[in-house]
PDB file with SEQRES, HELIX, SHEET and CRYST1 records, atoms N, CA, C and O in Angstrom:
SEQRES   1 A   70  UNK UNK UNK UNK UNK UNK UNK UNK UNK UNK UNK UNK UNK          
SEQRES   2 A   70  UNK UNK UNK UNK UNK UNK UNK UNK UNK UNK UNK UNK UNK          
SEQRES   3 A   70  UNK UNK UNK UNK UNK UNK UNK UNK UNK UNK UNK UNK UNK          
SEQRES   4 A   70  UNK UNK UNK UNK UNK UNK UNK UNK UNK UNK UNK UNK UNK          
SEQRES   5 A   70  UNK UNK UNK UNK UNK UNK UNK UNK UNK UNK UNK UNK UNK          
SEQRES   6 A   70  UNK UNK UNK UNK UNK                                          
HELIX    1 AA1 UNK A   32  UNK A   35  1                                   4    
HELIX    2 AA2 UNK A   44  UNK A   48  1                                   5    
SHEET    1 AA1 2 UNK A  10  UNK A  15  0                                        
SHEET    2 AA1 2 UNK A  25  UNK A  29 -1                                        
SHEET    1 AA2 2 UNK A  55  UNK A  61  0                                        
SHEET    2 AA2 2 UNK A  64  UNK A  69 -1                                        
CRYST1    1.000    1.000    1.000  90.00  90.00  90.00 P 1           1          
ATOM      1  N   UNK A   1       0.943   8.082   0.802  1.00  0.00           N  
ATOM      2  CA  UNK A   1       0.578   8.858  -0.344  1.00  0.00           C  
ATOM      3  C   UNK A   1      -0.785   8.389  -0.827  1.00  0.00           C  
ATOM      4  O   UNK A   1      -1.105   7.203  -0.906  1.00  0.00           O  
ATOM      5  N   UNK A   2      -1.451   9.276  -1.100  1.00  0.00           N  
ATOM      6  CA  UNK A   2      -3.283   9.450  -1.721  1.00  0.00           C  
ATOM      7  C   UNK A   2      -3.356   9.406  -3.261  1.00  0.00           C  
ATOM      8  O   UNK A   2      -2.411  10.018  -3.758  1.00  0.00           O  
ATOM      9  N   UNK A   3      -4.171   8.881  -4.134  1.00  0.00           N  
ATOM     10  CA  UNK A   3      -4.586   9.436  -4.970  1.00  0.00           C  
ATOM     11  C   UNK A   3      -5.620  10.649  -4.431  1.00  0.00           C  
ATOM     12  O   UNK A   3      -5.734  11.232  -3.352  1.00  0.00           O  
ATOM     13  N   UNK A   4      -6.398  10.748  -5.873  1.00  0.00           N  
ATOM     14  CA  UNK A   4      -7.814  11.505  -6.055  1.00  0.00           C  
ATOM     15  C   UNK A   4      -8.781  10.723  -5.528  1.00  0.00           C  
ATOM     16  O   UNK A   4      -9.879  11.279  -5.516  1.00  0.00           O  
ATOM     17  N   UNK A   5      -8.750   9.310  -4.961  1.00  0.00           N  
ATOM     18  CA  UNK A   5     -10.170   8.516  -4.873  1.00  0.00           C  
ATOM     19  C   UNK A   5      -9.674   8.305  -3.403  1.00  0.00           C  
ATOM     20  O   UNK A   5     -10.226   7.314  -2.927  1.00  0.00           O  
ATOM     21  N   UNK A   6      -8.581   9.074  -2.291  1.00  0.00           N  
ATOM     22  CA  UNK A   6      -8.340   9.035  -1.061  1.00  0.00           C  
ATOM     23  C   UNK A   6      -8.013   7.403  -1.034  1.00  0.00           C  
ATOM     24  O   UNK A   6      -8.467   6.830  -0.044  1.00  0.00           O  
ATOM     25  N   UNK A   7      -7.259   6.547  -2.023  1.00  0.00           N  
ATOM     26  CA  UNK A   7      -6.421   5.270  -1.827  1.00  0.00           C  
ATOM     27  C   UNK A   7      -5.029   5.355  -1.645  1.00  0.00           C  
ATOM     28  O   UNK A   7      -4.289   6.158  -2.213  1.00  0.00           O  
ATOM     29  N   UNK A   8      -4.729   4.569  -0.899  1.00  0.00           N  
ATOM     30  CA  UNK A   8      -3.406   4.702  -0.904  1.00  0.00           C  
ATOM     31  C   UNK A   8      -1.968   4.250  -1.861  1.00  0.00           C  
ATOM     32  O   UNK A   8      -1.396   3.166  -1.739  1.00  0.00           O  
ATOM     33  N   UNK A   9      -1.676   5.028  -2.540  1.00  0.00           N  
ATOM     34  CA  UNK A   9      -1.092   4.544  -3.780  1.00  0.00           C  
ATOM     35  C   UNK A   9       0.286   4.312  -3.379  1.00  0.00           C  
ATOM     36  O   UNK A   9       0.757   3.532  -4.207  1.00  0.00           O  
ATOM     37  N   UNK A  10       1.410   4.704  -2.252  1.00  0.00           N  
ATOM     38  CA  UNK A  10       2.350   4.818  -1.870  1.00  0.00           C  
ATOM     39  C   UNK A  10       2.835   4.606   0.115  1.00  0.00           C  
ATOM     40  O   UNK A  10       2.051   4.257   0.998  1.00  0.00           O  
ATOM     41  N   UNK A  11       3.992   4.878   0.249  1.00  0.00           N  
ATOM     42  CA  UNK A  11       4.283   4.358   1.667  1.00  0.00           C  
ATOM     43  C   UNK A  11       5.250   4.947   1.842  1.00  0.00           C  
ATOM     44  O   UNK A  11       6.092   5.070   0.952  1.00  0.00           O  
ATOM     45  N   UNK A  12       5.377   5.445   2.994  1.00  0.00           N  
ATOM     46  CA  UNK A  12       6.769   5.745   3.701  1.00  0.00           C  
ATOM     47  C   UNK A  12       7.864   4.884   3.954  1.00  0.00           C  
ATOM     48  O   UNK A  12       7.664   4.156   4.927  1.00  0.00           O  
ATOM     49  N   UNK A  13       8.836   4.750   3.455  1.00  0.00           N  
ATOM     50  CA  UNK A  13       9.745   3.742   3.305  1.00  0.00           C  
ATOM     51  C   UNK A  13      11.031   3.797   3.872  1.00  0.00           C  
ATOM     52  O   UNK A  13      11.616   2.755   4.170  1.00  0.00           O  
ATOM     53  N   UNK A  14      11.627   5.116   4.086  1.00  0.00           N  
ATOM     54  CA  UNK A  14      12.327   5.354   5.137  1.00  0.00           C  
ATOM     55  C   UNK A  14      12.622   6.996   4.871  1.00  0.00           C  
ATOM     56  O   UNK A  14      11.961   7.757   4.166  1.00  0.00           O  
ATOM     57  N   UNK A  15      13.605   7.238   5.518  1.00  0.00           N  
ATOM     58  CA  UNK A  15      14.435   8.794   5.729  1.00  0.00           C  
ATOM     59  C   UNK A  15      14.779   9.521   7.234  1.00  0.00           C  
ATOM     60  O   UNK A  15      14.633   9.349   8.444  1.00  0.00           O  
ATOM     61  N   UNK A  16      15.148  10.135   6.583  1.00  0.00           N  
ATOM     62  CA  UNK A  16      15.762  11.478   8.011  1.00  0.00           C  
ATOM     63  C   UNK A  16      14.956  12.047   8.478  1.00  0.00           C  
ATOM     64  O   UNK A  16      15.131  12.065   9.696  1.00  0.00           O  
ATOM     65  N   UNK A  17      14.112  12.560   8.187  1.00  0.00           N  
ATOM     66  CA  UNK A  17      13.015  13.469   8.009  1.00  0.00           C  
ATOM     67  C   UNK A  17      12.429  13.799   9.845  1.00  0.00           C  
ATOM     68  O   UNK A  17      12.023  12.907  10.590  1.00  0.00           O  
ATOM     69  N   UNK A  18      12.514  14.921  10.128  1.00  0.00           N  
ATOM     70  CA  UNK A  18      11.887  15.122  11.650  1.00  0.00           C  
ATOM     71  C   UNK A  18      10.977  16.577  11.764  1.00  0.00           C  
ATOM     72  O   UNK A  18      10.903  17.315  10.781  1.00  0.00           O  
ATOM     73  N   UNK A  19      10.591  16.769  12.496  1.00  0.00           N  
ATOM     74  CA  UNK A  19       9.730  18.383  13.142  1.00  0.00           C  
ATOM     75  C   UNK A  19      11.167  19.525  13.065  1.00  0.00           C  
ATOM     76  O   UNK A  19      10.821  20.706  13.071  1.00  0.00           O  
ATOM     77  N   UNK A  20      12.162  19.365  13.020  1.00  0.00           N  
ATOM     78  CA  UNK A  20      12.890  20.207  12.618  1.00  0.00           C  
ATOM     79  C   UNK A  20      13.798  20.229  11.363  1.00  0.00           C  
ATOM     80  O   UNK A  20      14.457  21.232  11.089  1.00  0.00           O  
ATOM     81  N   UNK A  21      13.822  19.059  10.574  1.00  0.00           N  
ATOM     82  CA  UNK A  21      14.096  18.434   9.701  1.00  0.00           C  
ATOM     83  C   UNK A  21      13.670  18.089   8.646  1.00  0.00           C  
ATOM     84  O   UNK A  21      13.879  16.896   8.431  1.00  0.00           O  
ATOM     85  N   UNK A  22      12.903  18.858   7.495  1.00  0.00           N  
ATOM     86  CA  UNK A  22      11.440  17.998   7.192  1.00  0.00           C  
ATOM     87  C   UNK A  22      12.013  17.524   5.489  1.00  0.00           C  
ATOM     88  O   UNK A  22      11.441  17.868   4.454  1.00  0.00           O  
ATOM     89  N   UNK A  23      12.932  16.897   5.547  1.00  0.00           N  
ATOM     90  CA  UNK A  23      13.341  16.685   4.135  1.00  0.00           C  
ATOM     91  C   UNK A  23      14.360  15.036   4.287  1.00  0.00           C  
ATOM     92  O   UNK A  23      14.891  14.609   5.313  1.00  0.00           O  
ATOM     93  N   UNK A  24      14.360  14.452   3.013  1.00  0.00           N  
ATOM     94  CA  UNK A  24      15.175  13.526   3.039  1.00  0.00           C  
ATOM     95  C   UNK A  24      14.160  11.941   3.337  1.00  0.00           C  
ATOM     96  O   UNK A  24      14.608  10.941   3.898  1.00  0.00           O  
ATOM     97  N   UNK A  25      12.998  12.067   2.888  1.00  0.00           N  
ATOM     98  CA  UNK A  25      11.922  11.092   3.177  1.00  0.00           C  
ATOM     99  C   UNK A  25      12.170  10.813   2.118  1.00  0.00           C  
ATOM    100  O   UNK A  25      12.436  11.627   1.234  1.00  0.00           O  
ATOM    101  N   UNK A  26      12.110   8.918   1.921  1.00  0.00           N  
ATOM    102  CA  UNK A  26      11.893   8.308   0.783  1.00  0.00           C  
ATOM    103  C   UNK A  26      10.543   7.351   0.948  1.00  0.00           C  
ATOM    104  O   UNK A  26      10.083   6.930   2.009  1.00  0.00           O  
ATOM    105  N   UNK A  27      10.011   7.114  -0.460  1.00  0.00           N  
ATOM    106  CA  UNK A  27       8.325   6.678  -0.701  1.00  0.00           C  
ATOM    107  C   UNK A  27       8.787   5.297  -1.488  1.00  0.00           C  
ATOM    108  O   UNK A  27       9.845   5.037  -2.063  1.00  0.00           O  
ATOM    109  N   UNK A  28       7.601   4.521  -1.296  1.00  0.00           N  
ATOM    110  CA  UNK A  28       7.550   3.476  -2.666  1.00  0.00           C  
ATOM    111  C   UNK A  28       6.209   3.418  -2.850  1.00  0.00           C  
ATOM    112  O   UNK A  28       5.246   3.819  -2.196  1.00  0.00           O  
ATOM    113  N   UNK A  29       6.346   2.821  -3.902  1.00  0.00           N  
ATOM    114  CA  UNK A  29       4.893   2.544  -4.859  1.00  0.00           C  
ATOM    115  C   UNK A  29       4.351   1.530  -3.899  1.00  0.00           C  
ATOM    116  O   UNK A  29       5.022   0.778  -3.193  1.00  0.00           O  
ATOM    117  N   UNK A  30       3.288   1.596  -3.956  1.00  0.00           N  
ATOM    118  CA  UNK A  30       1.862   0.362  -3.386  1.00  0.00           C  
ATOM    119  C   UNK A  30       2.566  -0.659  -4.378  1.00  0.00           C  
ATOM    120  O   UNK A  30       3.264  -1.550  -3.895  1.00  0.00           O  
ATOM    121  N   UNK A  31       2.416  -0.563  -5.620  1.00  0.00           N  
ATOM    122  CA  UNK A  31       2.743  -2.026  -6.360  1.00  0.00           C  
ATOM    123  C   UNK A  31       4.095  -2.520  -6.048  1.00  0.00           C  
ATOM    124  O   UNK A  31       4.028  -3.741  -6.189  1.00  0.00           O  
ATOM    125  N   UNK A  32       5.290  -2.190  -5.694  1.00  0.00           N  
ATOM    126  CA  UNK A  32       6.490  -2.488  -5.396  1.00  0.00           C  
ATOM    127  C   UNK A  32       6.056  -3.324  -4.074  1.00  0.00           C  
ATOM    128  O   UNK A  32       6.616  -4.418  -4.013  1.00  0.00           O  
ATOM    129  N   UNK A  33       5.327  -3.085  -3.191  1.00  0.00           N  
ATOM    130  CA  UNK A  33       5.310  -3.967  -1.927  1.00  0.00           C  
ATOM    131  C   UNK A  33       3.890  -4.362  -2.201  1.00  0.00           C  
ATOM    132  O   UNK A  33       3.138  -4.606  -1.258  1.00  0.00           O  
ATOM    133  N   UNK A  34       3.545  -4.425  -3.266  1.00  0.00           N  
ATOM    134  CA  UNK A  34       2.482  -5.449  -3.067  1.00  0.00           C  
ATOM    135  C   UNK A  34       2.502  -6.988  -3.042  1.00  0.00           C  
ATOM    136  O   UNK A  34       2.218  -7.645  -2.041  1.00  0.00           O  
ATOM    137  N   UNK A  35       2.861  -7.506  -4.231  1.00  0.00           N  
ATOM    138  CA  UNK A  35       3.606  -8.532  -4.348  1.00  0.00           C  
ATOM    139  C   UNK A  35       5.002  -9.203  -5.188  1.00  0.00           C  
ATOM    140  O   UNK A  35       4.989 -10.285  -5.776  1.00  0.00           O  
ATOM    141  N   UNK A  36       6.240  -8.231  -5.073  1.00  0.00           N  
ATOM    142  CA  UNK A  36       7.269  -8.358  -5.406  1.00  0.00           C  
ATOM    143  C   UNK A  36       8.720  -8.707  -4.525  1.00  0.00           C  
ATOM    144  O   UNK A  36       9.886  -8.836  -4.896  1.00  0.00           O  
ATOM    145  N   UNK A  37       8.030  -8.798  -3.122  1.00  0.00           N  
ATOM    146  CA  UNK A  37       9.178  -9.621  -2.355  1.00  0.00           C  
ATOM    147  C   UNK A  37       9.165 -10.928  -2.634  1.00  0.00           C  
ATOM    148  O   UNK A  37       8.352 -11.617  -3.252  1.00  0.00           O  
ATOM    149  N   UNK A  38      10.507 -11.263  -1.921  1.00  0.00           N  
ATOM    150  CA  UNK A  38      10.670 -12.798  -1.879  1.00  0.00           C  
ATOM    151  C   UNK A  38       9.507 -13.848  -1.214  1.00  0.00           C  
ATOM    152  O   UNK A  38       9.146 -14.963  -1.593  1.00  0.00           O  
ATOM    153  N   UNK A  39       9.181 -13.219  -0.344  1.00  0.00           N  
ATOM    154  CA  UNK A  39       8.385 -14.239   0.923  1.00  0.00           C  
ATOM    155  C   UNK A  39       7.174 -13.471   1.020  1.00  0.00           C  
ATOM    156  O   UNK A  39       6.965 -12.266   1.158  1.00  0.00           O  
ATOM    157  N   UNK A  40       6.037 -15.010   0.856  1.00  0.00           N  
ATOM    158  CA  UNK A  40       4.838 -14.108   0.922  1.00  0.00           C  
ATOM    159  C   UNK A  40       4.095 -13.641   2.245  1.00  0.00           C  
ATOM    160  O   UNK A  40       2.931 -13.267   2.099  1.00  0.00           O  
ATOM    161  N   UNK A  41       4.633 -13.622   3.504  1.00  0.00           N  
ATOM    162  CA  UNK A  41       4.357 -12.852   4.286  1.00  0.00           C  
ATOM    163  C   UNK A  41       4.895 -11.082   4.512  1.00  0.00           C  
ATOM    164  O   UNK A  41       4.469 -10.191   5.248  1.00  0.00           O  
ATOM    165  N   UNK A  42       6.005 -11.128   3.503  1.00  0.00           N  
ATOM    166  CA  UNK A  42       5.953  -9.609   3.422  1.00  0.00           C  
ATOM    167  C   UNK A  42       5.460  -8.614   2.643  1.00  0.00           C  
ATOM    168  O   UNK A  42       5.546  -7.395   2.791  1.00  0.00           O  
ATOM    169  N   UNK A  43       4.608  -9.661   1.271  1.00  0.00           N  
ATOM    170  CA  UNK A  43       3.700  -9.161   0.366  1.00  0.00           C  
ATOM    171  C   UNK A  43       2.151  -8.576   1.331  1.00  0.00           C  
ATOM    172  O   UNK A  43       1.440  -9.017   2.234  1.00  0.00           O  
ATOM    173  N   UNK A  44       2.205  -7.683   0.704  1.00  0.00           N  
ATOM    174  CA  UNK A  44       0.450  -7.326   0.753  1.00  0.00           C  
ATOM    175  C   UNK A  44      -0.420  -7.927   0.460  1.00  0.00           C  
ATOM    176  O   UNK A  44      -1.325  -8.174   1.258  1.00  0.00           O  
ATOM    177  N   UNK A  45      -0.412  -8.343  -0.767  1.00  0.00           N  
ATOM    178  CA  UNK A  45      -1.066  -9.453  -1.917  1.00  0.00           C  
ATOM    179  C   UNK A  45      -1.571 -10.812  -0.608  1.00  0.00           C  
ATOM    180  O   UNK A  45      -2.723 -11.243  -0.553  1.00  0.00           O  
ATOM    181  N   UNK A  46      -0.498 -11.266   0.278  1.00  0.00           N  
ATOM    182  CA  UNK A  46      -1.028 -11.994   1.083  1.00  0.00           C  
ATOM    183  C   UNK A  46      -1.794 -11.576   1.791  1.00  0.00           C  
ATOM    184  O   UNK A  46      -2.806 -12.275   1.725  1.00  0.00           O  
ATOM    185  N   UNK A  47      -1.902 -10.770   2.488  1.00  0.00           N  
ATOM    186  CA  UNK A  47      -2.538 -10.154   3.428  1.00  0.00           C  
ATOM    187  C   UNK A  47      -3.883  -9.624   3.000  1.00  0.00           C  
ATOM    188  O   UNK A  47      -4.832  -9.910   3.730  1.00  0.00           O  
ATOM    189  N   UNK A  48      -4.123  -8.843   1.850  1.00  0.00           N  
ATOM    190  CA  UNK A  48      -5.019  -8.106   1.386  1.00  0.00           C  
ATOM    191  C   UNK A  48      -6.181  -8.998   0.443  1.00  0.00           C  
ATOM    192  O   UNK A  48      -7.400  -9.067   0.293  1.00  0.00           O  
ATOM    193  N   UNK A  49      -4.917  -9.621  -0.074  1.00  0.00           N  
ATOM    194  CA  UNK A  49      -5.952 -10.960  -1.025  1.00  0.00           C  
ATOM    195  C   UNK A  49      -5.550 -12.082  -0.997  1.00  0.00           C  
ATOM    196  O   UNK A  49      -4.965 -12.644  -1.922  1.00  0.00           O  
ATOM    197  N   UNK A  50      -5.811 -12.535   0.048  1.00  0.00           N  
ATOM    198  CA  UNK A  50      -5.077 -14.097   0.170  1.00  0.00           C  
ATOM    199  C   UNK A  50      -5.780 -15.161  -1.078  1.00  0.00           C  
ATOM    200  O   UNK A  50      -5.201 -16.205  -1.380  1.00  0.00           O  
ATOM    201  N   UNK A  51      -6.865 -14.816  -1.627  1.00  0.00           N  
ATOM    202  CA  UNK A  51      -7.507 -15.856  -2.561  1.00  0.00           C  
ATOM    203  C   UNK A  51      -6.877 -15.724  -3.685  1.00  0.00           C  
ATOM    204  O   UNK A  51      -6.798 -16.738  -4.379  1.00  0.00           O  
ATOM    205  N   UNK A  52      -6.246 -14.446  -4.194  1.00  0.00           N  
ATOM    206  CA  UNK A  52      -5.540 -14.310  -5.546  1.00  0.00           C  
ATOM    207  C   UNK A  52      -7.224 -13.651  -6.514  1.00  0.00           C  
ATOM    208  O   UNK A  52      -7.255 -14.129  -7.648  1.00  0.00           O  
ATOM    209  N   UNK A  53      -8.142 -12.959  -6.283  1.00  0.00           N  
ATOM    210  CA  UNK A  53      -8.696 -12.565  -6.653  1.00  0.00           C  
ATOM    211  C   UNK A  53      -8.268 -11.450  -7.835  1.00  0.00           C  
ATOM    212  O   UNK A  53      -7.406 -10.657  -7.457  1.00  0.00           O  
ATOM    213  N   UNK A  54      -8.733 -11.284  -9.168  1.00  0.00           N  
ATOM    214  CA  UNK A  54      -8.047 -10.423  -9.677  1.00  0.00           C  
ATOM    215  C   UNK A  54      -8.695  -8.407  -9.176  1.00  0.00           C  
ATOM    216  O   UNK A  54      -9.671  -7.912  -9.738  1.00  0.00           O  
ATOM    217  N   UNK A  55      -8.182  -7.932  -8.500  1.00  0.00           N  
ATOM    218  CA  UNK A  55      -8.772  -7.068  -7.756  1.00  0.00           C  
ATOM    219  C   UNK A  55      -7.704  -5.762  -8.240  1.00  0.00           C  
ATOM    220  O   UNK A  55      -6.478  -5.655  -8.279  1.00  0.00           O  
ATOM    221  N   UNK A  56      -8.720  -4.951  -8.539  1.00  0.00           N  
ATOM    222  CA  UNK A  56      -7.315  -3.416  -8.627  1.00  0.00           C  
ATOM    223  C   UNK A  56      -7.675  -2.607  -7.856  1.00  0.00           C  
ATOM    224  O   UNK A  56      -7.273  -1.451  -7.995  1.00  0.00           O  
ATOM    225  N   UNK A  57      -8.375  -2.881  -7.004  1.00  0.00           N  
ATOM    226  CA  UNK A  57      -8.210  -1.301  -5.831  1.00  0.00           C  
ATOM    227  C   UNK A  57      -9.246  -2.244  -4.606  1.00  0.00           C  
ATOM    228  O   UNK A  57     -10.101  -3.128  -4.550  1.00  0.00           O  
ATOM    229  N   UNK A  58      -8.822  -1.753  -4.154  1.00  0.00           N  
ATOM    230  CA  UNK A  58      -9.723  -2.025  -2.466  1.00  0.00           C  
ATOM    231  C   UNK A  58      -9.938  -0.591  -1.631  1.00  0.00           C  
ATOM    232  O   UNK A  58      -9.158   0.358  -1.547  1.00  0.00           O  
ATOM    233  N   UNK A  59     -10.929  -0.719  -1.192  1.00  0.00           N  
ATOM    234  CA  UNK A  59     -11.687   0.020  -0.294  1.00  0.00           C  
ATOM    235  C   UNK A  59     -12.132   0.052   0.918  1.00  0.00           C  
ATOM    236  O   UNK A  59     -13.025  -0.755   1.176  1.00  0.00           O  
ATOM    237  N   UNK A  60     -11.725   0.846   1.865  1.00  0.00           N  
ATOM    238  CA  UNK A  60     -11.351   0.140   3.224  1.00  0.00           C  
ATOM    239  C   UNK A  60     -12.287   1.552   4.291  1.00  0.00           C  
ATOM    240  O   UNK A  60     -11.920   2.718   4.145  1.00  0.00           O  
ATOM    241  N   UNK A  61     -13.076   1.317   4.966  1.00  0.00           N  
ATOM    242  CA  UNK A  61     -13.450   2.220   6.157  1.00  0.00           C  
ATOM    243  C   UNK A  61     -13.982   1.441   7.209  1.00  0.00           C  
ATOM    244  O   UNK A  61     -15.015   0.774   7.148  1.00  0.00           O  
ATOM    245  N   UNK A  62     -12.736   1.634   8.798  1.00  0.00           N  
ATOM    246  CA  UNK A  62     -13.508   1.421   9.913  1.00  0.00           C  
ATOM    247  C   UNK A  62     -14.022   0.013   9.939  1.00  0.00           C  
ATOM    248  O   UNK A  62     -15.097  -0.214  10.494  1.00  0.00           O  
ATOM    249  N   UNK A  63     -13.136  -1.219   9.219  1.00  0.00           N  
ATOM    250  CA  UNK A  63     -14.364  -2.813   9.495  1.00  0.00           C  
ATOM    251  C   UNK A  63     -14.447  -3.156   8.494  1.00  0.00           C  
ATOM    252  O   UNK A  63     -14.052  -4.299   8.262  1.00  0.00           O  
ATOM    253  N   UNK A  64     -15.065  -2.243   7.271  1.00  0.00           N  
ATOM    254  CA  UNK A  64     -16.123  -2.402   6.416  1.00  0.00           C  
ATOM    255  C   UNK A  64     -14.518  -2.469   4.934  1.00  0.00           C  
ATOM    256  O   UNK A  64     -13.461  -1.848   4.822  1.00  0.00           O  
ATOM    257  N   UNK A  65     -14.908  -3.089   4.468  1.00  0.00           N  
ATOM    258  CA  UNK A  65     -14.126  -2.864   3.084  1.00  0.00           C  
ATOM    259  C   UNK A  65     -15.351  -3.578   2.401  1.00  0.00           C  
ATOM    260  O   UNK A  65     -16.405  -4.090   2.780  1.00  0.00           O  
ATOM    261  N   UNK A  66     -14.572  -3.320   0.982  1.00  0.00           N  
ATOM    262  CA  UNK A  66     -14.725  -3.808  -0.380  1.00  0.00           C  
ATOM    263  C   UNK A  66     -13.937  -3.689  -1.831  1.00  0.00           C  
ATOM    264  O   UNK A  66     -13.414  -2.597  -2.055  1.00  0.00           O  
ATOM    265  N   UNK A  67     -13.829  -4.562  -2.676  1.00  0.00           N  
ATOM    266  CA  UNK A  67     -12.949  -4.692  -3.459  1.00  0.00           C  
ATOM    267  C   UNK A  67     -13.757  -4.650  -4.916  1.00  0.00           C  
ATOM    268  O   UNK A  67     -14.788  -5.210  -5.289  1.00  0.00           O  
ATOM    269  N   UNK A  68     -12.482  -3.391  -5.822  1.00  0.00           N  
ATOM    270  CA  UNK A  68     -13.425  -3.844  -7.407  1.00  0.00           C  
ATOM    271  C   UNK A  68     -12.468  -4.879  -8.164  1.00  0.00           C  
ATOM    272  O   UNK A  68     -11.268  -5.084  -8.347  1.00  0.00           O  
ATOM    273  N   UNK A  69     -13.469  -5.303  -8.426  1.00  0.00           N  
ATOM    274  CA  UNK A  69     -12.956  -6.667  -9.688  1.00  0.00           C  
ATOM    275  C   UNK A  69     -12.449  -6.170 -11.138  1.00  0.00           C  
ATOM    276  O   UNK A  69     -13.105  -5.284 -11.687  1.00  0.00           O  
ATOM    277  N   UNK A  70     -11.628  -6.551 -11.605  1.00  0.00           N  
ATOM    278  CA  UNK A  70     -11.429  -6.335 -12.976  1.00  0.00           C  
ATOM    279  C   UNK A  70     -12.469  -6.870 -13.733  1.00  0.00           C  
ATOM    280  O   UNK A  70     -12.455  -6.770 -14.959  1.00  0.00           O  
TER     281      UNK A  70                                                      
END                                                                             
């Protein structure tokens, strides 16, 4: 799932859902798996910001990112 600024605000999280089937998909929020698991290898937060930077959106094309700061 997209906002308006083409970020990704959401995720496919599971369902039924097929080419003949197209219903029964469930989503979660970006912030729910960002950093609210138990273990921080299944957080994002590790992965995305391992320094703990205070950061609210990242920006990502092809290599190149960048992050805005609060």
């Amino acid at each position: 799932l997209f906002d308006a600024n083409h970020r990704v605000v959401g995720l496919l999280a599971g369902g039924d859902s097929g080419c003949d089937y197209p219903m029964n998909d469930y989503f979660q929020m970006l912030s729910v798996c960002y950093d609210r698991y138990q273990f921080d290898s299944l957080q994002l937060a590790h992965w995305l910001n391992p320094d703990g930077l205070p950061i609210t959106a990242i920006d990502g094309n092809a290599g190149r990112t960048s992050a805005l700061l609060l």
